[in-house]
VOLOTI-323531 format. One record per residue: residue number from 1; residue in one letter; chain; x, y, z of N, C-alpha, C in turn. Coordinates in nm, 4 decimals. Atoms other than C-alpha are relative to their C-alpha. Example, Ala and Ser with C-alpha at 12.3 -4.5 7.8 and 13.67 -1.06 7.14 Angstrom:
1, A, A, 0.0890, -0.1190, 0.0000, 1.2300, -0.4500, 0.7800, 0.0900, 0.1200, 0.0000
2, S, A, -0.0820, -0.1190, -0.0060, 1.3670, -0.1060, 0.7140, -0.0770, 0.1090, 0.0730
This chain:
1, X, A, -0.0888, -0.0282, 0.1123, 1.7262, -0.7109, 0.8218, -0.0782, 0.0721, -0.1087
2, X, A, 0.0828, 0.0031, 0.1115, 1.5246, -0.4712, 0.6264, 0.0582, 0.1006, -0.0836
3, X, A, -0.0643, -0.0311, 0.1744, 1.6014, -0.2830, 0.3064, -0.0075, 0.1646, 0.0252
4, X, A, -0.0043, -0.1394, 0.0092, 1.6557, 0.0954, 0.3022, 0.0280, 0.0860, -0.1253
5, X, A, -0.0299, -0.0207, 0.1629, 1.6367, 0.2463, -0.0358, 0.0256, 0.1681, -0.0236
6, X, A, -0.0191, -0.0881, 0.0261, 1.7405, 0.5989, -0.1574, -0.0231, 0.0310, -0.1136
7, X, A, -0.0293, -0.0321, 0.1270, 1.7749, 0.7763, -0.4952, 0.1282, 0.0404, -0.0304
8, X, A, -0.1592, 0.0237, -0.0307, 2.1431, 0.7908, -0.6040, 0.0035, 0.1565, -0.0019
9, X, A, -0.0198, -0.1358, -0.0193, 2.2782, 1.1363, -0.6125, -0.0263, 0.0735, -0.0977
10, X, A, -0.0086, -0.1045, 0.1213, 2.2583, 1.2017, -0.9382, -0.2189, 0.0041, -0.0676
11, X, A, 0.1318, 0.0061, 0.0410, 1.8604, 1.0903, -0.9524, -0.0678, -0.1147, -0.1071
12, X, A, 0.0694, 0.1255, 0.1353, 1.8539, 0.7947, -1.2111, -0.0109, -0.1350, 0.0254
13, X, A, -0.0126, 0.1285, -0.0363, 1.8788, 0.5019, -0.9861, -0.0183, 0.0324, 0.1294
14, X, A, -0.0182, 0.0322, -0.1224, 1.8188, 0.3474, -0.6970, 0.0753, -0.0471, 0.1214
15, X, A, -0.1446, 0.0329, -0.0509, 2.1020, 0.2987, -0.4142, -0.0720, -0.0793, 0.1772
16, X, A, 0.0656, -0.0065, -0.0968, 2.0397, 0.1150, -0.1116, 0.0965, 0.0857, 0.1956
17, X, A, -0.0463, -0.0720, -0.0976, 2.1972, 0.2273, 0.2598, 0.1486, -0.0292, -0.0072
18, X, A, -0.1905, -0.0166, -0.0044, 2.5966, 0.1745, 0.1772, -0.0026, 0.0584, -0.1465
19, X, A, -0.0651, -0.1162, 0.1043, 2.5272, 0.3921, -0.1366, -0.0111, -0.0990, -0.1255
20, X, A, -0.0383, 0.1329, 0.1065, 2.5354, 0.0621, -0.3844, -0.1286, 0.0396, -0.0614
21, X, A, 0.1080, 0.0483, 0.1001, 2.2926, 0.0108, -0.6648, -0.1140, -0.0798, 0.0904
22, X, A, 0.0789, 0.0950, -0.0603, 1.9684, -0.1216, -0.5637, -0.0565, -0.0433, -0.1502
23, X, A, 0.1227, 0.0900, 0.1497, 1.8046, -0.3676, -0.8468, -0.1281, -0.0499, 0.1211
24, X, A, 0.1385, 0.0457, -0.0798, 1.4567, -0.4055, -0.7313, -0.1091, -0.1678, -0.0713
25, X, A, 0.0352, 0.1288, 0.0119, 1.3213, -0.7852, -0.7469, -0.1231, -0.0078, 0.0729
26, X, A, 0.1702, 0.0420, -0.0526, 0.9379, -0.7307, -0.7042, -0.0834, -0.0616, -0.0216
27, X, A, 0.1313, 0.0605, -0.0008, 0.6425, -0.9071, -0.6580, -0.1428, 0.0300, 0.0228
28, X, A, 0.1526, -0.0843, -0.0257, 0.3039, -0.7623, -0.6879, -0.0981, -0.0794, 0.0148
29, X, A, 0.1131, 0.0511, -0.1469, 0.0798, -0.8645, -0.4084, -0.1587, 0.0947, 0.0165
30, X, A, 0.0861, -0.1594, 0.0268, -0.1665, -0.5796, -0.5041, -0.1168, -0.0555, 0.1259
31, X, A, 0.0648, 0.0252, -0.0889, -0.4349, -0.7963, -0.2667, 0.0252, -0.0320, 0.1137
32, X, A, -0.0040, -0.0155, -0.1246, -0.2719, -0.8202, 0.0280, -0.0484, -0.0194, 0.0765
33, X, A, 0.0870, -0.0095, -0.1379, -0.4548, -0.7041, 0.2480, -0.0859, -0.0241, -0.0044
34, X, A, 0.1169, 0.0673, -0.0346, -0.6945, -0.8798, 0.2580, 0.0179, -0.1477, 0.0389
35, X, A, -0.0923, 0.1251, -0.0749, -0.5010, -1.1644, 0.3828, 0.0192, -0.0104, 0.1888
36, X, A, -0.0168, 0.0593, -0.1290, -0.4542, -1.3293, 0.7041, 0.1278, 0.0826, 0.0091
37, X, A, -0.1565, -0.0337, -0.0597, -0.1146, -1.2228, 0.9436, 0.0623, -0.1057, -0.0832
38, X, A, -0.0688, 0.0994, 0.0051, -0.0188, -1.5737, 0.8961, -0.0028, -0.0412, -0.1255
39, X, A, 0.0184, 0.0151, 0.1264, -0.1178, -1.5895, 0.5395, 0.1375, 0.0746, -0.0841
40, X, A, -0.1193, -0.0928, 0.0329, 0.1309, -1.3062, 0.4707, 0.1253, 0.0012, 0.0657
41, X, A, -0.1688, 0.0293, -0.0131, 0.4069, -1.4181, 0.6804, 0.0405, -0.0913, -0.1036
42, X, A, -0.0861, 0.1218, 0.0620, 0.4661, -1.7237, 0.4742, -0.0187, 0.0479, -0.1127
43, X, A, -0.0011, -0.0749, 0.1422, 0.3868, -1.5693, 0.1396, 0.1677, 0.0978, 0.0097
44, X, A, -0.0821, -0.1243, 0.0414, 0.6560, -1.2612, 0.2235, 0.1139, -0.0879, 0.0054
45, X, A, -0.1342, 0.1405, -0.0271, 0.9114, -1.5700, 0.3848, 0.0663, -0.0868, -0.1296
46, X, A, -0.0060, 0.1197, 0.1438, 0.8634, -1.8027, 0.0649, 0.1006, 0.1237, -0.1258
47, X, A, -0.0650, -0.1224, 0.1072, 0.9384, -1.4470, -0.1762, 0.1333, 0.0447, 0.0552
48, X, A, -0.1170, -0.0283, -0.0272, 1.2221, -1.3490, 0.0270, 0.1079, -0.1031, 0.0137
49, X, A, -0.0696, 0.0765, 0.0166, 1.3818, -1.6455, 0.0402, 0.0415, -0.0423, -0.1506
50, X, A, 0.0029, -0.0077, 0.1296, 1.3500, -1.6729, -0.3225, 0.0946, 0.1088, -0.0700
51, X, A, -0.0385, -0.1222, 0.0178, 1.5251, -1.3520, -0.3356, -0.0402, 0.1084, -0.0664
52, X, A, 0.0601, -0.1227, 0.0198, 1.2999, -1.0929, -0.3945, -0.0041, 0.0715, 0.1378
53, X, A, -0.0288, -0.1219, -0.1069, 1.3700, -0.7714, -0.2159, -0.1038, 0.1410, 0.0224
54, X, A, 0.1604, -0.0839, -0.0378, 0.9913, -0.5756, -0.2498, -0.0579, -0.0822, -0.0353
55, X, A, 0.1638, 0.0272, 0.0321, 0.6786, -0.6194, -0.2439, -0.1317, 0.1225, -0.0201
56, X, A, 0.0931, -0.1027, 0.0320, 0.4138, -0.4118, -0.4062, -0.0977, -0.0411, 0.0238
57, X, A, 0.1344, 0.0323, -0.0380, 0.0700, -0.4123, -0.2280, -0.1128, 0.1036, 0.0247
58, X, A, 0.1360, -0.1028, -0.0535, -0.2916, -0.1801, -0.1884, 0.0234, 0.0113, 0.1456
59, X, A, 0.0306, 0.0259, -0.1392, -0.3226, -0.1115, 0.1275, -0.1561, 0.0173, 0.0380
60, X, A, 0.1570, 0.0040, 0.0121, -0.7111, -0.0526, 0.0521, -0.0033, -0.0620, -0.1338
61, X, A, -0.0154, 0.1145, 0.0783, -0.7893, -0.3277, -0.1573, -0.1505, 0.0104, -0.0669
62, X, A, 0.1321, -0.0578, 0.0771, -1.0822, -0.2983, -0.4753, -0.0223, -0.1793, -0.0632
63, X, A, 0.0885, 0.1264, 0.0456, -1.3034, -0.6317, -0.5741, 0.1224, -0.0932, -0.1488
64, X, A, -0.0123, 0.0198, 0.1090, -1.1439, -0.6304, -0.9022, 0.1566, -0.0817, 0.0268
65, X, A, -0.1476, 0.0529, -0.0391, -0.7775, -0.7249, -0.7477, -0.0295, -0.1676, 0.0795
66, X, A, 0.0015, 0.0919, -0.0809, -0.8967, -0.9397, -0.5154, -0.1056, -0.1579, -0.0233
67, X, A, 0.0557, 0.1080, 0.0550, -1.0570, -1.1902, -0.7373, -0.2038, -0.0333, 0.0750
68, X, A, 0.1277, -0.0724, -0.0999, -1.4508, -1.1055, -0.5912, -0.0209, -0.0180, 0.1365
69, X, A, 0.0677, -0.0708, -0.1870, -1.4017, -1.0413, -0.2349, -0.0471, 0.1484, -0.0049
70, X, A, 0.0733, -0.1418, -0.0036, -1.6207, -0.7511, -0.1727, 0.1056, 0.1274, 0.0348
71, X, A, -0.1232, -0.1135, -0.0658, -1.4053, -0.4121, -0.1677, 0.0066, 0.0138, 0.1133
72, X, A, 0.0042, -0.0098, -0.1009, -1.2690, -0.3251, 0.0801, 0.1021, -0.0512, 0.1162
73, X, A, -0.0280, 0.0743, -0.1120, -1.2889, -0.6011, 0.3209, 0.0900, -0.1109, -0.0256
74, X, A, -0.1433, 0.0387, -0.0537, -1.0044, -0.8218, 0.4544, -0.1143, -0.1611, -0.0127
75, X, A, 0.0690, 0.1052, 0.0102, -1.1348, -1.2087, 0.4273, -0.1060, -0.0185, 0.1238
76, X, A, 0.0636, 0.0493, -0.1744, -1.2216, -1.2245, 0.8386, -0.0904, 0.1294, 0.0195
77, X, A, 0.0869, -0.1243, -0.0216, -1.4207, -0.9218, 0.7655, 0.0154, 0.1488, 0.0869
78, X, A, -0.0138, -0.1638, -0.0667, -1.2620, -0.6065, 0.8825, 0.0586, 0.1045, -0.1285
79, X, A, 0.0094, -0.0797, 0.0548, -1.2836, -0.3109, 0.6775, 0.1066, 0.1303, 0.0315
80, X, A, -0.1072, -0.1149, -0.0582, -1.0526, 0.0055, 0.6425, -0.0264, 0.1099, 0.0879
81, X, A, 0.1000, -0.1049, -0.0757, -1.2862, 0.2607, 0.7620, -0.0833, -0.0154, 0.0774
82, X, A, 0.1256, -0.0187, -0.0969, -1.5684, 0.3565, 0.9910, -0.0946, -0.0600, -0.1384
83, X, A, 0.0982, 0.0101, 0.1110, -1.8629, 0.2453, 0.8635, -0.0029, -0.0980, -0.1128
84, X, A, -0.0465, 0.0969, 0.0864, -1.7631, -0.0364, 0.6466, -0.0255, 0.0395, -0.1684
85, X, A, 0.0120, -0.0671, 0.1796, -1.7309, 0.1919, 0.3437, 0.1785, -0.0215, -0.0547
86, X, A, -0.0871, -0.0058, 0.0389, -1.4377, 0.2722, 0.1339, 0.0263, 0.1587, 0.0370
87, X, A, -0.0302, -0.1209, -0.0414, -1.2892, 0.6332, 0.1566, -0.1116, 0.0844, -0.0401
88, X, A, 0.1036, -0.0873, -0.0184, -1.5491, 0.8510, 0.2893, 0.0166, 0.1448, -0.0342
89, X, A, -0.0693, -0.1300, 0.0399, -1.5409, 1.2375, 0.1484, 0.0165, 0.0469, 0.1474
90, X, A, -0.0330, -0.0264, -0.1114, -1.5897, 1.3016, 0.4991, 0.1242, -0.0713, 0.1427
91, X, A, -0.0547, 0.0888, -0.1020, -1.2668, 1.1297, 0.6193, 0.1163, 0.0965, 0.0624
92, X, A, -0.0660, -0.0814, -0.1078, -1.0670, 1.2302, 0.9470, 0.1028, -0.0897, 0.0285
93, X, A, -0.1068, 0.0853, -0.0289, -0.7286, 1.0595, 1.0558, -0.0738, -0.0342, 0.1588
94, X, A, -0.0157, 0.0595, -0.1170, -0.8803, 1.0539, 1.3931, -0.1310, -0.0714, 0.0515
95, X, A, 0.0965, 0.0369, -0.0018, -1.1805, 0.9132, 1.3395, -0.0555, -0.1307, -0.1202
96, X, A, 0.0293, 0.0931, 0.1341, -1.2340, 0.7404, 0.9795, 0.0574, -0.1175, -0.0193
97, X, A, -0.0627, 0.1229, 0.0267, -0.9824, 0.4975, 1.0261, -0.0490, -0.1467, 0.0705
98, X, A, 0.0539, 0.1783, -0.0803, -1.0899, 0.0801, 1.1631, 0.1892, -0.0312, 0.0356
99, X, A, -0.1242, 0.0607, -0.0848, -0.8106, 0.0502, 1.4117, 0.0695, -0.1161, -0.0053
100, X, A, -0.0589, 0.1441, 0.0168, -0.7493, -0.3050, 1.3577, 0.0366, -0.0246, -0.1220
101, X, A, -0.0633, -0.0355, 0.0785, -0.7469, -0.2750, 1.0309, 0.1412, 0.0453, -0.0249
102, X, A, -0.1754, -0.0625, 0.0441, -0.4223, -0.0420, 1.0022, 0.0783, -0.0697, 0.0647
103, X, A, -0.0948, 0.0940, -0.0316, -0.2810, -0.2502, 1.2589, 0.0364, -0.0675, -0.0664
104, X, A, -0.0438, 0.0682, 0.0361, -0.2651, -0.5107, 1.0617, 0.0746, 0.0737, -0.1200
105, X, A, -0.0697, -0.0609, 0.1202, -0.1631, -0.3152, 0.7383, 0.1367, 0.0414, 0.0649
106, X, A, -0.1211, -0.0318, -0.0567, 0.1228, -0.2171, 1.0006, 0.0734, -0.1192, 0.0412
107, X, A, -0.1233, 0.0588, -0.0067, 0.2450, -0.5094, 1.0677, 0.0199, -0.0670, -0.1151
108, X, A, -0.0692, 0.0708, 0.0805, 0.2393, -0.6131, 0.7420, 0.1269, 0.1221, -0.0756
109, X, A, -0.1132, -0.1171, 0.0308, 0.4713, -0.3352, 0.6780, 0.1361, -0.0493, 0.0522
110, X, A, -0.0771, 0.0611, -0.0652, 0.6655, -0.4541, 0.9562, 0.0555, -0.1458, -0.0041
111, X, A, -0.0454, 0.1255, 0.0147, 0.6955, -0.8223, 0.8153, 0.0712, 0.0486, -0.0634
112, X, A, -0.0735, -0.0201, 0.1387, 0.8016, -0.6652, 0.5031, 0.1519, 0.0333, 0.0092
113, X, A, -0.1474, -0.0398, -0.0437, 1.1247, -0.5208, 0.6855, 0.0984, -0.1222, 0.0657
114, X, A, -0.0530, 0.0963, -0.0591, 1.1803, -0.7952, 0.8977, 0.0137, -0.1546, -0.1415
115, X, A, -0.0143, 0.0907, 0.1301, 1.2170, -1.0502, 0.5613, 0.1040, 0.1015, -0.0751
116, X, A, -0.0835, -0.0319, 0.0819, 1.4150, -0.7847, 0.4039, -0.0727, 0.0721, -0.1230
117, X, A, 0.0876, -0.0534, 0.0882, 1.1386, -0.6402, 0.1704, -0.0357, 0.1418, 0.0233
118, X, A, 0.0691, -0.1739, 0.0373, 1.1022, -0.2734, 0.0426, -0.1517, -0.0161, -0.0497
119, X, A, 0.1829, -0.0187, 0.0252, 0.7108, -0.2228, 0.0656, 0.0049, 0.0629, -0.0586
120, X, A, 0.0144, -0.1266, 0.1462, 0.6056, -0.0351, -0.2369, -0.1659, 0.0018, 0.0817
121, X, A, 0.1014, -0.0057, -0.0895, 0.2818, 0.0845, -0.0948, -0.0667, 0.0730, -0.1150
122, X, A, 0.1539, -0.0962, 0.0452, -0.0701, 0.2154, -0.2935, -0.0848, 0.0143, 0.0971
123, X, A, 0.0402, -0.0741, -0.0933, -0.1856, 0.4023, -0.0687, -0.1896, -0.0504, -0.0343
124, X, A, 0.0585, 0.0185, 0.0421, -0.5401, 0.3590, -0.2675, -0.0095, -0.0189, -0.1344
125, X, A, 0.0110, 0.0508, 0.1422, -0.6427, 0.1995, -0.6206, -0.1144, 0.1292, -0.0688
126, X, A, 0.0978, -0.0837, 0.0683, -0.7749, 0.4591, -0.8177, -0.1120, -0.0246, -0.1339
127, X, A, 0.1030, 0.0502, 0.1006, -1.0125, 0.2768, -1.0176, -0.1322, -0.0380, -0.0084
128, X, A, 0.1515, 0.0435, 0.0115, -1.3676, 0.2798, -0.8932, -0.0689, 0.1470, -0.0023
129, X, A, 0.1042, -0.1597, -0.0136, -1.4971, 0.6620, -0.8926, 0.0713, 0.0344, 0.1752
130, X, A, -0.0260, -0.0671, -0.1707, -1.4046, 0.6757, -0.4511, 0.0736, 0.1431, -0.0188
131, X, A, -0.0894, -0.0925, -0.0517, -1.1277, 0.8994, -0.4943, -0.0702, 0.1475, -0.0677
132, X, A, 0.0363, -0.1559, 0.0190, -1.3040, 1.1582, -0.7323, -0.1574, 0.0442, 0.0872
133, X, A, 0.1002, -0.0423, -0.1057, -1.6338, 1.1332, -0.4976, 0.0744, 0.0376, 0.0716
134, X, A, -0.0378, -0.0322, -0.1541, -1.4373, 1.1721, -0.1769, 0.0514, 0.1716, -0.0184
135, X, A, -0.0903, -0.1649, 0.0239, -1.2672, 1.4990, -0.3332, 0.1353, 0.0520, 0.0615
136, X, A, -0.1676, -0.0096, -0.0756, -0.9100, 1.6864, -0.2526, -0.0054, 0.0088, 0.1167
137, X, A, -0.0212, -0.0276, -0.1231, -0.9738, 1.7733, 0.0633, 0.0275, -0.1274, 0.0891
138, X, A, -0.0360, 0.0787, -0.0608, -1.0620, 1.4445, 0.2119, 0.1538, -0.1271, -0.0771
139, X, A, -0.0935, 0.1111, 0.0301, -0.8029, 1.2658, -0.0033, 0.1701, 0.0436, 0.0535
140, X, A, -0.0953, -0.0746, -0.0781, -0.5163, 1.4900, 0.0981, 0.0310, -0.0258, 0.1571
141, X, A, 0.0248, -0.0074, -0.1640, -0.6402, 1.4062, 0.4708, 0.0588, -0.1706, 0.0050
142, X, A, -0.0402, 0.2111, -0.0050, -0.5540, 0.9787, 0.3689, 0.1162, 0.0196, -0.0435
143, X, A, -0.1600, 0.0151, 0.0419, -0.2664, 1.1055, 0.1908, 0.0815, 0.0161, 0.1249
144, X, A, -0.0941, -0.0361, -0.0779, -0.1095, 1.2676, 0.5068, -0.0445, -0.1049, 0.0983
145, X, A, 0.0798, 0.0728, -0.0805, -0.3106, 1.0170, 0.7049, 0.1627, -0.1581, -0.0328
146, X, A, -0.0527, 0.1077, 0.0781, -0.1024, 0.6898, 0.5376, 0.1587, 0.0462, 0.0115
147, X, A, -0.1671, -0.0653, 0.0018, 0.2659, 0.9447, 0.4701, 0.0141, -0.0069, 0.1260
148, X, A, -0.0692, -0.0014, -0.1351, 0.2879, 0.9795, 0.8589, 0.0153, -0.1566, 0.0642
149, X, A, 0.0369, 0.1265, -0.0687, 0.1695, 0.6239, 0.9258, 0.1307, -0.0899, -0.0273
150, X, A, -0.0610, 0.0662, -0.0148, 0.4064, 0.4690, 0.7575, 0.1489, 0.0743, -0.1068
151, X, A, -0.1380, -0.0959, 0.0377, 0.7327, 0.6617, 0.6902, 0.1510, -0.0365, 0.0992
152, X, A, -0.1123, 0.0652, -0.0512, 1.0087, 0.4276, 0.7518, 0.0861, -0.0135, -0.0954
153, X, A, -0.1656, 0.0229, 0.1238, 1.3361, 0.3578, 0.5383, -0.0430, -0.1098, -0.1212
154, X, A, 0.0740, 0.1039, 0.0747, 1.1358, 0.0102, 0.3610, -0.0827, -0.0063, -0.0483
155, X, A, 0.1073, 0.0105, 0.1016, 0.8991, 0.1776, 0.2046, -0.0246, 0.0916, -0.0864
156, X, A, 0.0229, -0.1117, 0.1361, 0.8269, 0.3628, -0.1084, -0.1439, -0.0491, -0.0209
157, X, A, 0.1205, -0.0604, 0.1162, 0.5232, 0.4971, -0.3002, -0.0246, -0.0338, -0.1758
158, X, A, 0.0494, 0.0333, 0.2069, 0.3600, 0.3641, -0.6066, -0.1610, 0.0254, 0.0128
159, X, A, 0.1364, -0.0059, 0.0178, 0.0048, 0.5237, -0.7141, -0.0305, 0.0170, -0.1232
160, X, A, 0.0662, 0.0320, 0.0981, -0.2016, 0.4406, -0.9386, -0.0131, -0.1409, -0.0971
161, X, A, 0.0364, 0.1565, 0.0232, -0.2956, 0.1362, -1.1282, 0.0047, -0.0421, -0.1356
162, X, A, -0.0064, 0.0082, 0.1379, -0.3875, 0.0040, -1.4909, -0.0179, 0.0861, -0.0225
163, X, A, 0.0853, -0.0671, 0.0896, -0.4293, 0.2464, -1.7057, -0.0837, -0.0028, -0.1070
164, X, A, 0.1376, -0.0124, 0.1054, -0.7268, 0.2970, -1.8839, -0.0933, 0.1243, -0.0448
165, X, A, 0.0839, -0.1149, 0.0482, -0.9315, 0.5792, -2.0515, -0.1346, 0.0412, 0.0913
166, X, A, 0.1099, 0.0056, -0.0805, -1.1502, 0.7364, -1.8079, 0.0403, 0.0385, 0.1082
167, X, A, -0.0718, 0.0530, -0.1419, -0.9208, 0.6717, -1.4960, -0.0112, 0.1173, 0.1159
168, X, A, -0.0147, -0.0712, -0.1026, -0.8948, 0.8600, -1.1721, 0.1452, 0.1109, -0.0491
169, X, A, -0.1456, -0.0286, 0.0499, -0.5014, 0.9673, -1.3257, -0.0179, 0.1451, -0.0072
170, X, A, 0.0086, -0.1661, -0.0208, -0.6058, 1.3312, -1.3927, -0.0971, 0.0385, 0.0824
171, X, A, 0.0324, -0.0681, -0.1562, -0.7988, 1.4070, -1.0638, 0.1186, 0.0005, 0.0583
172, X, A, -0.0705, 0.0342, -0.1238, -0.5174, 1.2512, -0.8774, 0.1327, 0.1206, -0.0943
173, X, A, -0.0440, -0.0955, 0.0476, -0.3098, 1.4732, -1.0678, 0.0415, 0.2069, 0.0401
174, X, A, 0.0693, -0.1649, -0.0700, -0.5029, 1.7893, -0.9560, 0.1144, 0.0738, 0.1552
């Protein structure tokens, strides 16, 4: 039963798949992933039953969210990338990614539908320097890397993070 969201026709609201108003009842999960499967079924179960209808989460997850787990990594220790870095300037869709990793980021995508939850997805947290090291090229390569991955009806786009003076906000801009 999962959630399919649009923009209404005229552009100032959100409608969901019979055209109706969508009011969005989120919960920001920003650490995520770095959670167990089973950690995040009953978390998304408990919120949807509650009646909340998204969930906003990283899907590459930064220290500062995740109360000090090392960036990055997922509690059981799997990382997003090769190499147990964060986004490498040299990154490739067919190479850079930790397979198990996205799996799981996929099925937590896939809980999120099956509960009824529009995933709001950050693609990456732009708040440690990565994204202006890695540069446009390779970030463009995670953007289309992430847009093909997961481009289903339950999920929308949210980037960027606190703002603060300094921020990634005008690279990502560029």
């Amino acid at each position: 039963a999962g959630v399919s969201v649009a923009a209404s026709s005229n552009g100032r609201y959100l409608v969901n798949s019979s055209g109706q108003p969508f009011l969005m009842l989120a919960i920001s999960a920003q650490g995520m992933a770095i959670e167990s499967v089973a950690d995040v079924t009953l978390f998304l179960s408990t919120y949807a039953s509650l009646g909340f209808n998204a969930v906003q989460f990283d899907l590459v997850t930064l220290g500062y969210v995740t109360q000090g787990n090392p960036d990055y990594k997922t509690r059981d220790g799997l990382f997003p990338f090769a190499g147990n870095a964060g986004l490498l300037s040299n990154f490739n869709a067919s190479t850079s990614p930790n397979a198990n990793y996205w799996a799981r980021m996929d099925e937590f995508v896939v809980l999120c539908e099956q509960y009824g939850l529009w995933a709001l997805l950050n693609p990456y947290p732009p708040n440690n320097g990565d994204l202006r090291r890695a540069g446009a090229t390779a970030c463009q390569a995670f953007g289309q890397f992430v847009g093909n991955r997961y481009n289903s009806p339950n999920v929308g786009w949210q980037f960027g993070n606190d703002y603060k003076v300094g921020s990634e906000d005008s690279a990502m801009a560029a």
